[in-house]
One Martini backbone bead per residue (centre of mass of N, CA, C, O) as a GRO file, in nm:
protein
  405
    1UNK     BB    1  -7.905   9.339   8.138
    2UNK     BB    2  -7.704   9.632   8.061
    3UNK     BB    3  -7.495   9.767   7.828
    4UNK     BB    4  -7.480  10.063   8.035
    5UNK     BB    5  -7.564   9.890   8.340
    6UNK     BB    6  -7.531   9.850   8.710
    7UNK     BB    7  -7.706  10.073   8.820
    8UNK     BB    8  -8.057  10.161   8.894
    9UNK     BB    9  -8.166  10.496   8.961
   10UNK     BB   10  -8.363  10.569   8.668
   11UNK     BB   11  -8.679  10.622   8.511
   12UNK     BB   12  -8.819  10.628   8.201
   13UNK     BB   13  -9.162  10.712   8.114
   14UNK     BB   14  -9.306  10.621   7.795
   15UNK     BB   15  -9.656  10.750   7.791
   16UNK     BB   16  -9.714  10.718   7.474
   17UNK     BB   17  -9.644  10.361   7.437
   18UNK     BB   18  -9.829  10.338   7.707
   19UNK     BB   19 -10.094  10.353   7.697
   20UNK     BB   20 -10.252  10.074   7.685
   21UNK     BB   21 -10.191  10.055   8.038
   22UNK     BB   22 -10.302  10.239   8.229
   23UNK     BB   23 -10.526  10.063   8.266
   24UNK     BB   24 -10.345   9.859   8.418
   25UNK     BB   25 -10.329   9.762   8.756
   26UNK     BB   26 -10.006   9.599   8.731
   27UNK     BB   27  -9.881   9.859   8.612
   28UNK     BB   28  -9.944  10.076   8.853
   29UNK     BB   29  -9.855   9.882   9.055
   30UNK     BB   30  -9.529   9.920   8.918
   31UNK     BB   31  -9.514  10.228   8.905
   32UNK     BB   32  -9.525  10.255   9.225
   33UNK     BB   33  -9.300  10.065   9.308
   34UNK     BB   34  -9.049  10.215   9.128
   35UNK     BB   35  -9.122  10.521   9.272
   36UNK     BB   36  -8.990  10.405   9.571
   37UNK     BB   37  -8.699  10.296   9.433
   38UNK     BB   38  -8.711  10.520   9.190
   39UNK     BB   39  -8.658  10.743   8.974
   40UNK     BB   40  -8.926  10.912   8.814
   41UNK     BB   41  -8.998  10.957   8.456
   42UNK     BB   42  -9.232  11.115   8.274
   43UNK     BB   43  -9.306  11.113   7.946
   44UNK     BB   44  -9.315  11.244   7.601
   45UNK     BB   45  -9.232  11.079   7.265
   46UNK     BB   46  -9.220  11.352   7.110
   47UNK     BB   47  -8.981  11.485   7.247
   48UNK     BB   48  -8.721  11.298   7.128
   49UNK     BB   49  -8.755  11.402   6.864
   50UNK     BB   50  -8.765  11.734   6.919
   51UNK     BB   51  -8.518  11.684   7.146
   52UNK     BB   52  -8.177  11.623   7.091
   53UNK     BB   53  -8.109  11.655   7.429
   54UNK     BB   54  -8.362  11.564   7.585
   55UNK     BB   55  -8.580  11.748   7.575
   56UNK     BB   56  -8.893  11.729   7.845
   57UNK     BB   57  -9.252  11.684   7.914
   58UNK     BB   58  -9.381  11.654   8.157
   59UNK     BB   59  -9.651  11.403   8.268
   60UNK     BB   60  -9.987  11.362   8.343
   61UNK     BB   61 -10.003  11.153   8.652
   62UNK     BB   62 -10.240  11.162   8.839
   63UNK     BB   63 -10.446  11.060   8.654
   64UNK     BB   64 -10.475  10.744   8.753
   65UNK     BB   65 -10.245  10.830   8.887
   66UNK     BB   66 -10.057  10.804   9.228
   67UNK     BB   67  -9.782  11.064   9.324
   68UNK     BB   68  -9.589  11.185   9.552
   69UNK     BB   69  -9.520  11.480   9.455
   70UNK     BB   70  -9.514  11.407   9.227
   71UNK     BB   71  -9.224  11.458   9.005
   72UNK     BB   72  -8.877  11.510   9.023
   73UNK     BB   73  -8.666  11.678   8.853
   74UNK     BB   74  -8.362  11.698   8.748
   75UNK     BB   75  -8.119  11.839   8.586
   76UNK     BB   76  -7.922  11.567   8.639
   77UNK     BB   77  -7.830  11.276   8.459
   78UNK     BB   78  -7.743  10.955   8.490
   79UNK     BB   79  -7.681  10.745   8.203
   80UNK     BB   80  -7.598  10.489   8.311
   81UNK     BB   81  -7.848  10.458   8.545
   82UNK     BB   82  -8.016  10.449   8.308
   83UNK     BB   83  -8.411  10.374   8.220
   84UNK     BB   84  -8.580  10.282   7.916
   85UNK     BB   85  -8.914  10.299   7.933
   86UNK     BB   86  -9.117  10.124   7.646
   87UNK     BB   87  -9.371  10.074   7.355
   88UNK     BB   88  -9.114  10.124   7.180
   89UNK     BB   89  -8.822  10.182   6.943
   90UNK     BB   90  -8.825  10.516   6.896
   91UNK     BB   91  -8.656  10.592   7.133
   92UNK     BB   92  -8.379  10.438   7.116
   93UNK     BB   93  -8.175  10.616   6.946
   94UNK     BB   94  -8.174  10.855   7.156
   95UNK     BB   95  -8.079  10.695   7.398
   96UNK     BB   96  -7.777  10.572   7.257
   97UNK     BB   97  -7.639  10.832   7.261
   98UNK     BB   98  -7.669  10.864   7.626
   99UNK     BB   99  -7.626  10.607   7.732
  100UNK     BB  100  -7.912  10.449   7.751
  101UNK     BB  101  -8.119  10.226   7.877
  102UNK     BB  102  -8.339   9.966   7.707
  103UNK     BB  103  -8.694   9.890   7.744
  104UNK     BB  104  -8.920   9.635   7.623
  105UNK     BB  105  -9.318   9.630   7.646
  106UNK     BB  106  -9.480   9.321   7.562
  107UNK     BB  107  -9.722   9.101   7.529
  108UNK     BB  108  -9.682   9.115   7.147
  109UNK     BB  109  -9.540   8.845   7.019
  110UNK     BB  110  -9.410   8.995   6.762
  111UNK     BB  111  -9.252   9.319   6.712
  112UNK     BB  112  -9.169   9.466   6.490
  113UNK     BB  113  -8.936   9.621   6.377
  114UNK     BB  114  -8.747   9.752   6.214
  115UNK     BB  115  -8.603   9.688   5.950
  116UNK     BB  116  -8.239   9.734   6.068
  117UNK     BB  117  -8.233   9.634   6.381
  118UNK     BB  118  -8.046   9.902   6.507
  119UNK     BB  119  -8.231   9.965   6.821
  120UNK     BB  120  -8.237   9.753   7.025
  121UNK     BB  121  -8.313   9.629   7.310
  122UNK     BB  122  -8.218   9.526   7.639
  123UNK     BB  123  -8.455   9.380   7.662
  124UNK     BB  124  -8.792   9.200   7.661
  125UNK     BB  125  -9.090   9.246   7.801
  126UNK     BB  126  -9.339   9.220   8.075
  127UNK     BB  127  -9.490   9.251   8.343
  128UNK     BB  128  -9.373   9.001   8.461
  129UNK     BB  129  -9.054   9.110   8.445
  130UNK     BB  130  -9.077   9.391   8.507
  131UNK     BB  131  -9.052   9.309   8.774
  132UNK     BB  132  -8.820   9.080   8.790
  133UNK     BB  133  -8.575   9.297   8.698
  134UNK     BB  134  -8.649   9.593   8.905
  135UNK     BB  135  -8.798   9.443   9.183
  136UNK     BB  136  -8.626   9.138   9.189
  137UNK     BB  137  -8.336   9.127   9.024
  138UNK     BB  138  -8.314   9.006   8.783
  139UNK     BB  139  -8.185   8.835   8.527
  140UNK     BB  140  -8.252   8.989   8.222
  141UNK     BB  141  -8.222   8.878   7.833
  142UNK     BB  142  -8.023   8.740   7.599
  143UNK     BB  143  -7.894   8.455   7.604
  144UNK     BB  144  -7.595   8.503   7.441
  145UNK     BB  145  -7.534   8.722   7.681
  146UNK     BB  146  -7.535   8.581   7.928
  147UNK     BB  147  -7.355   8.355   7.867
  148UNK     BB  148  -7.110   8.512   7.817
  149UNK     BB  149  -7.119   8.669   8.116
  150UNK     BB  150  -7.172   8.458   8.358
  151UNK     BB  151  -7.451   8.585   8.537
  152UNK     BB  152  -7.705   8.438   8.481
  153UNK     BB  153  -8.024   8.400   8.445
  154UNK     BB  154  -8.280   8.488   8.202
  155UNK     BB  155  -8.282   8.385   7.842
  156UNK     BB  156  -8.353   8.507   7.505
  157UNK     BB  157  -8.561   8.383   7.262
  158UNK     BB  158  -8.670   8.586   6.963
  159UNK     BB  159  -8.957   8.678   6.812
  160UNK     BB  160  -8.928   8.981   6.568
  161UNK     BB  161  -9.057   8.840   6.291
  162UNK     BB  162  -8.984   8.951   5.950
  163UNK     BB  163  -8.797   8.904   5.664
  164UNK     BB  164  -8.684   9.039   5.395
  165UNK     BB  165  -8.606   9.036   5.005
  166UNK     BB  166  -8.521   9.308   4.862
  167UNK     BB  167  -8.562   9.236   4.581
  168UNK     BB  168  -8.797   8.991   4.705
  169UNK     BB  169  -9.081   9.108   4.922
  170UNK     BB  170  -9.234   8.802   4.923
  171UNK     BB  171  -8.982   8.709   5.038
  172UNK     BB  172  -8.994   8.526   5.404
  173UNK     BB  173  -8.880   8.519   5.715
  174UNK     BB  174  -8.791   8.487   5.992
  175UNK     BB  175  -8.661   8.645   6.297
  176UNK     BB  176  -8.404   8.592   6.531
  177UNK     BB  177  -8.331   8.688   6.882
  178UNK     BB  178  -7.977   8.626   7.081
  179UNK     BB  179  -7.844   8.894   7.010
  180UNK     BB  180  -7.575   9.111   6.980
  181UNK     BB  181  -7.394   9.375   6.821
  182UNK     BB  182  -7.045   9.560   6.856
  183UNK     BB  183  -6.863   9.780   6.750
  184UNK     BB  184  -6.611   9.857   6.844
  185UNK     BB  185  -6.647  10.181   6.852
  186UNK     BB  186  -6.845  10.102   7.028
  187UNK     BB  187  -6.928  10.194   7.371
  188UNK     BB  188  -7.035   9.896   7.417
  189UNK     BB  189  -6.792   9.667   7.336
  190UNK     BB  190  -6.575   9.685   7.576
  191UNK     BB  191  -6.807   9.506   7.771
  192UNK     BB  192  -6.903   9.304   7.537
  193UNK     BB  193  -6.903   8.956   7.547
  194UNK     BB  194  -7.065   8.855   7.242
  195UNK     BB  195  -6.854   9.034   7.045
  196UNK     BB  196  -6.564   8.939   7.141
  197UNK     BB  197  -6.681   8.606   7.100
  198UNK     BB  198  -6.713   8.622   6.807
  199UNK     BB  199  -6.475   8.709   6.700
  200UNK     BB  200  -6.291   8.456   6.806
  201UNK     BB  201  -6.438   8.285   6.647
  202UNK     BB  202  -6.316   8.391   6.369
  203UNK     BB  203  -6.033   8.263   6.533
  204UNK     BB  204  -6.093   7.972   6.615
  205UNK     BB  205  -6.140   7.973   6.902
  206UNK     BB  206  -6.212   7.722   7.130
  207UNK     BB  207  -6.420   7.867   7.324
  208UNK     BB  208  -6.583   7.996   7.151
  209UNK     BB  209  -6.684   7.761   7.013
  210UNK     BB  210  -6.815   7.622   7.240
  211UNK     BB  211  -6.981   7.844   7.351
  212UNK     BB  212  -7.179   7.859   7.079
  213UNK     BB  213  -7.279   7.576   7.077
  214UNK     BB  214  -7.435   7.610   7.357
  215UNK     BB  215  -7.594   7.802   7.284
  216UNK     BB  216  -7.727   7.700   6.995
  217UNK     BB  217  -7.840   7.445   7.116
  218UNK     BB  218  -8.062   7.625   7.323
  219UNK     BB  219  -8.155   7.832   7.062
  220UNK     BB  220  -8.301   7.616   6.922
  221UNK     BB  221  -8.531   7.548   7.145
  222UNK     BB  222  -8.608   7.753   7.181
  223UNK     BB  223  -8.735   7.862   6.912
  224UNK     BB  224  -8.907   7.599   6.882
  225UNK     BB  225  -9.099   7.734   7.147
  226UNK     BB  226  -9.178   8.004   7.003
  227UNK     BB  227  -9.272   7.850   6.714
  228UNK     BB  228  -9.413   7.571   6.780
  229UNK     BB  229  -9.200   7.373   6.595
  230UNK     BB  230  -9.018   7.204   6.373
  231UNK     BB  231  -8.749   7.086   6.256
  232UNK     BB  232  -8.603   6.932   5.923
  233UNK     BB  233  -8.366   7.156   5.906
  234UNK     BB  234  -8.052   7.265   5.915
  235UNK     BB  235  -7.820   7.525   5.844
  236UNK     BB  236  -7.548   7.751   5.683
  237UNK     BB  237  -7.393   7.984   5.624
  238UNK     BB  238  -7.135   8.030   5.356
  239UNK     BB  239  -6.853   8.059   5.264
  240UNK     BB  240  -6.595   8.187   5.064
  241UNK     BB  241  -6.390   8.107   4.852
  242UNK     BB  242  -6.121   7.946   5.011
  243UNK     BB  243  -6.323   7.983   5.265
  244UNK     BB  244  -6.345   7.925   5.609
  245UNK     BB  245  -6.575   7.840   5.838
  246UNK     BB  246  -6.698   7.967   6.183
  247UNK     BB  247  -6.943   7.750   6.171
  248UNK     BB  248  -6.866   7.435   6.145
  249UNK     BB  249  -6.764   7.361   6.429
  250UNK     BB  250  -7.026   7.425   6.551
  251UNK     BB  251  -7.261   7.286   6.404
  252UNK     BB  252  -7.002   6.998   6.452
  253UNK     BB  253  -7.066   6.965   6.747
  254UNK     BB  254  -7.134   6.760   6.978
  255UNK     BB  255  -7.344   6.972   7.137
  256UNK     BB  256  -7.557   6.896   6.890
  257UNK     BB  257  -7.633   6.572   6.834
  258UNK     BB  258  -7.944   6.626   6.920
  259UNK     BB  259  -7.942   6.742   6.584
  260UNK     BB  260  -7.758   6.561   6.369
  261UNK     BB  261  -7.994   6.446   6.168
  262UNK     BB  262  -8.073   6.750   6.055
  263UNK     BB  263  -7.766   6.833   6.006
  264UNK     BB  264  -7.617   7.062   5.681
  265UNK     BB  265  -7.324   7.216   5.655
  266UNK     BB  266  -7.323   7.139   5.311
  267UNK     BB  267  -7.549   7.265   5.151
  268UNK     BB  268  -7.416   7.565   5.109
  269UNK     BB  269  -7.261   7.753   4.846
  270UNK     BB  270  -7.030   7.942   4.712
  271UNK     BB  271  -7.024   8.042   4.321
  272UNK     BB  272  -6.887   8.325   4.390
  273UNK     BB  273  -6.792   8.606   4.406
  274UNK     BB  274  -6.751   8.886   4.680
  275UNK     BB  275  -6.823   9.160   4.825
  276UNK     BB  276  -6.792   9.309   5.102
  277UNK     BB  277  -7.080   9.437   5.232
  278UNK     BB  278  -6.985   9.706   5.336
  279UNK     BB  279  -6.899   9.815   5.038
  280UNK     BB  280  -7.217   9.799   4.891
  281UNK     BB  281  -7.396  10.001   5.091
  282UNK     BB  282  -7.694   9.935   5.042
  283UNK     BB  283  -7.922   9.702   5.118
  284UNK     BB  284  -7.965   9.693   4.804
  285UNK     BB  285  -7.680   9.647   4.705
  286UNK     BB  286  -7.636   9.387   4.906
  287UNK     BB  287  -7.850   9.207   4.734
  288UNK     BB  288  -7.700   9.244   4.443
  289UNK     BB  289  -7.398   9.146   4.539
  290UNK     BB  290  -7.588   8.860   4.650
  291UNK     BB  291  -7.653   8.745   4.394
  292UNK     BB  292  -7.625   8.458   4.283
  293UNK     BB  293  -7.415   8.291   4.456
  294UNK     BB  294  -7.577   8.076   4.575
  295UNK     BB  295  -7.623   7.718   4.656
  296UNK     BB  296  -7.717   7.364   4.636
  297UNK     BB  297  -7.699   7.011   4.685
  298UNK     BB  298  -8.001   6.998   4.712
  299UNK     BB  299  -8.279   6.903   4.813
  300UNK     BB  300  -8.582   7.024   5.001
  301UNK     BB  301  -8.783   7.022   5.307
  302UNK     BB  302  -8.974   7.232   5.502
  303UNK     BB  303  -8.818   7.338   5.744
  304UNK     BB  304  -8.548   7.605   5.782
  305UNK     BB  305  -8.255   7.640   5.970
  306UNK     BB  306  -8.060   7.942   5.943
  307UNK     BB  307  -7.758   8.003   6.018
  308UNK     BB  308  -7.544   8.291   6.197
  309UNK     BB  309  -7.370   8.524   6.331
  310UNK     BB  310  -7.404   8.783   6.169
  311UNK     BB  311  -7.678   9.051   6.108
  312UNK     BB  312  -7.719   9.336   5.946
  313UNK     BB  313  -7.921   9.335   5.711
  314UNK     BB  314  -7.960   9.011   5.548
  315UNK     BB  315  -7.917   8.965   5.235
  316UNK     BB  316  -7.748   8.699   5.267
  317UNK     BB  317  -7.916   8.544   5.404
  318UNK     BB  318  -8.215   8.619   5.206
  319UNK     BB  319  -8.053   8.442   4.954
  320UNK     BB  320  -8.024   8.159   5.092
  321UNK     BB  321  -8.317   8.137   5.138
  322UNK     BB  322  -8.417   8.133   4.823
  323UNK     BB  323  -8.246   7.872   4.797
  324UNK     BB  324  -8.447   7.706   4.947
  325UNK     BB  325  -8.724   7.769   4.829
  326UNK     BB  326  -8.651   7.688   4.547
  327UNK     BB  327  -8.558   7.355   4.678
  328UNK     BB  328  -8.842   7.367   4.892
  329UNK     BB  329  -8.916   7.518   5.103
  330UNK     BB  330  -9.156   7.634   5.302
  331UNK     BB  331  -8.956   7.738   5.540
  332UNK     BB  332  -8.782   8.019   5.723
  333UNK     BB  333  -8.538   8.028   5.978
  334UNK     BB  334  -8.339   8.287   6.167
  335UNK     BB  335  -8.024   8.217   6.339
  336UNK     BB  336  -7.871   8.439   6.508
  337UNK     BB  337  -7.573   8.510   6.741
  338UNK     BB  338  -7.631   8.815   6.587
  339UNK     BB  339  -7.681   9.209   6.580
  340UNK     BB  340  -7.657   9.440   6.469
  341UNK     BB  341  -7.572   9.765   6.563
  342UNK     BB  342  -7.562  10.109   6.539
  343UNK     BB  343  -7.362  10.327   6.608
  344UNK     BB  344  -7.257  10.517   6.859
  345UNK     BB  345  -7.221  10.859   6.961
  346UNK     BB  346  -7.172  10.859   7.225
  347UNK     BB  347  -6.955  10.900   7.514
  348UNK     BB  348  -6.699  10.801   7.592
  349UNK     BB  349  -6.469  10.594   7.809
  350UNK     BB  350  -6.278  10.546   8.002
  351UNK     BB  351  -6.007  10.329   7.994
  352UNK     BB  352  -5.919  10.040   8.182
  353UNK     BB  353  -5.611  10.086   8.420
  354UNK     BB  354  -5.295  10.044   8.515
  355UNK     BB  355  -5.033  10.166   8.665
  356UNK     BB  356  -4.894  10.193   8.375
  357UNK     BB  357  -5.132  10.244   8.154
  358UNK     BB  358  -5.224   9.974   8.040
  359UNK     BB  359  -5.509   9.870   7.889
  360UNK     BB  360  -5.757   9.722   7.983
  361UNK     BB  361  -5.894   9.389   7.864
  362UNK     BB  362  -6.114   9.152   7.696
  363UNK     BB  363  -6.124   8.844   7.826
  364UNK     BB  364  -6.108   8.407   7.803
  365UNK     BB  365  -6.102   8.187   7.950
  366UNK     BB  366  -5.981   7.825   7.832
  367UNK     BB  367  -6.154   7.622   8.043
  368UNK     BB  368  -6.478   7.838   8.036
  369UNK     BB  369  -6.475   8.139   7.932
  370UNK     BB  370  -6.462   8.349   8.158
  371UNK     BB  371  -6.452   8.642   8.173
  372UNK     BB  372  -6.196   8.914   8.180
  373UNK     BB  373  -5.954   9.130   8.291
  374UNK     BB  374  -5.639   9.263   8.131
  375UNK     BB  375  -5.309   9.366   8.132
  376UNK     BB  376  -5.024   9.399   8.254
  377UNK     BB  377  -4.839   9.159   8.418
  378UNK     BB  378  -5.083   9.008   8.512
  379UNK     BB  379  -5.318   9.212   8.544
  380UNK     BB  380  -5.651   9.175   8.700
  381UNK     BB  381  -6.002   9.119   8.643
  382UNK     BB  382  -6.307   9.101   8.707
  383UNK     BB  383  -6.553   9.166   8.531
  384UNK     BB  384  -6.774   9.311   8.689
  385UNK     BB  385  -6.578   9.496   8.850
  386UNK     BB  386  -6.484   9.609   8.589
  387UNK     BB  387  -6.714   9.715   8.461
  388UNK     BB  388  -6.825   9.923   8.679
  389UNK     BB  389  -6.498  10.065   8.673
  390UNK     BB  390  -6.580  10.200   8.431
  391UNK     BB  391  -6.868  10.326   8.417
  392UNK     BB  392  -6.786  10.525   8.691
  393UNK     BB  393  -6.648  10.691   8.521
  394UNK     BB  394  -6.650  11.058   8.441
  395UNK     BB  395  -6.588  11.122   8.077
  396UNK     BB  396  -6.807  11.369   8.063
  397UNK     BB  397  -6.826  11.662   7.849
  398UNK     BB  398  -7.049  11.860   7.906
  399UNK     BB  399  -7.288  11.619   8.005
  400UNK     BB  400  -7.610  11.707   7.995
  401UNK     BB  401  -7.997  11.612   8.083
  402UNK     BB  402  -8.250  11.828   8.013
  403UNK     BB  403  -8.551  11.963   8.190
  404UNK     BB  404  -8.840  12.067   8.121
  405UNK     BB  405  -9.186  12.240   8.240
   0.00000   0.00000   0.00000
């Protein structure tokens, strides 16, 4: 599954940042596969950052690879088909800007991306994955995005590295990523089934609550099997004072039963007021925001799994992990239900109408959460379909990525 891809005709290959596989047999037979089914473009990943409209120098791949007639490459490449393979997260910002899905390939996870996660892949695979991805067309992604999607395939949570505390370096926790956020403004939020999810959920929808619970449920067991540990205590970011929790409902739903010994949804509160986090300005600032907010109703001990819905910056959580440590815990790990990504600045596409020209919206059935697309009257559309037929509008105006010989 790619944010804004339903269909990939061309594939972008970071020749640089993938130096390290050119030597591998199964990597170079993927690569000749890929370009017999697919356009593949080589490139230099210094010209990423070189040139902001996306120009480009093929990179020299006749050995020790061979592609017969090296490659063509077109004038005009459509974004939304396109698909940039990375050995590095650091193309991904200028990719998100062109509306480009990005793949991350790594043999070796955590992966350790930047501070503020904010240019995350659609992907996270290996070779063997990337082969199953795009040339036996599996669906693979983050799990939370896959299940509100409800479109099966494989997917994962993933151990993304270490999380640190802005104030105090030396306090940190794993943090697992099992989803995206994507905010409104982001021409990415319009299709994407897990942003829509999360929001219903603060809106305390019961399918939403159901839907999270189950992905949560999931979440813990790979989480589990990703860091080969087990947890001792479960536990959830606290609301604000006199504000009810959307996190408390799922926490406490039946569907975690099998984990009911360990979770104690009361264990962290919060002592004070503070302002809402968009609003305190720099992750430093954030972390200044809601330093002693938070308290223990009690002490701890071991390893704690740490529940959020959205993480941001970090700091709200990474100060509640503070207050686990300082209480006993030798360990936390946090396992948000999505991740913040940065507003791209991309070009948006046309909403999608019915006949009498109001937007349709993406809903979900309150019997299974499926979602669909809905408009006046009672007029909808299959989710799938209704994805396609928004991707496939070409609403983007002189919007053309060229690339030099």
């Amino acid at each position: 599954m790619f944010s804004l891809c339903t269909n990939v005709k061309s594939i972008i290959v970071d020749l640089d940042s993938l130096a390290s596989y050119l030597h591998k047999t199964e990597f170079k037979a993927a690569l000749t596969k890929l370009n017999q089914r697919y356009n593949l473009y080589c490139v230099s990943s210094g010209f990423f950052t070189a040139f902001p409209q996306f120009r480009t120098v093929m990179g020299d791949i006749r050995e020790p690879l061979s592609f017969s007639n090296n490659i063509i490459v077109a004038n005009r490449l459509d974004p939304v088909n396109t698909v940039l393979l990375a050995g590095s997260t650091s193309p991904n910002e200028i990719a998100h800007r062109f509306n480009i899905s990005t793949i991350f390939l790594t043999e070796n996870l955590p992966i350790l991306l930047n501070e503020d996660n904010k240019h995350l892949p659609d992907a996270i695979v290996d070779i063997e994955l990337l082969i199953d991805l795009l040339l036996n067309e599996k669906k693979i992604s983050y799990f939370n995005e896959l299940a509100c999607e409800k479109t099966g395939g494989t997917g994962f949570v993933h151990h993304i590295g270490e999380i640190r505390h802005q104030l105090f370096p030396d306090l940190k926790a794993n943090l697992m990523l099992a989803g995206r956020y994507f905010v409104y403004e982001d021409p990415r939020h319009y299709s994407h089934c897990l942003s829509t999810m999360i929001s219903r959920l603060k809106n305390f929808r019961p399918y939403a609550i159901n839907e999270m619970a189950e992905c949560l449920e999931v979440n813990i067991q790979l989480t589990q099997e990703e860091l080969r540990d087990e947890f001792d205590l479960i536990t959830i970011v606290p609301a604000k004072p006199g504000c009810e929790n959307h996190l408390d409902p799922v926490i406490n739903h039946q569907k975690l039963n099998h984990h009911r010994s360990k979770i104690d949804s009361n264990l962290l509160f919060t002592v004070r007021h503070y302002e809402k986090q968009k609003r305190a300005g720099s992750f430093y600032d954030r972390a200044l925001n809601v330093l002693d907010a938070f308290s223990s109703r009690r002490k701890v001990s071991g390893h704690v799994l740490l529940i959020d819905d959205v993480l941001t910056s970090g700091s709200t959580t990474m100060e509640c992990a503070r207050v686990l440590y300082k209480n006993g815990a030798s360990k936390v790990t946090i396992l948000p239900l999505s991740i913040m990504q940065s507003k791209s600045s991309a070009p948006q596409h046309k909403r999608l109408q019915d006949d009498s020209g109001t937007e349709f919206r993406l809903n979900f059935r309150n019997s299974d959460a499926n979602p669909f697309w809905v408009a006046s009257d009672s007029v909808f559309l299959d989710y799938e379909e209704g994805k396609k037929r928004y991707l496939n509008q070409f609403s983007y105006k002189d919007f053309e990525l060229e690339f030099l010989f």
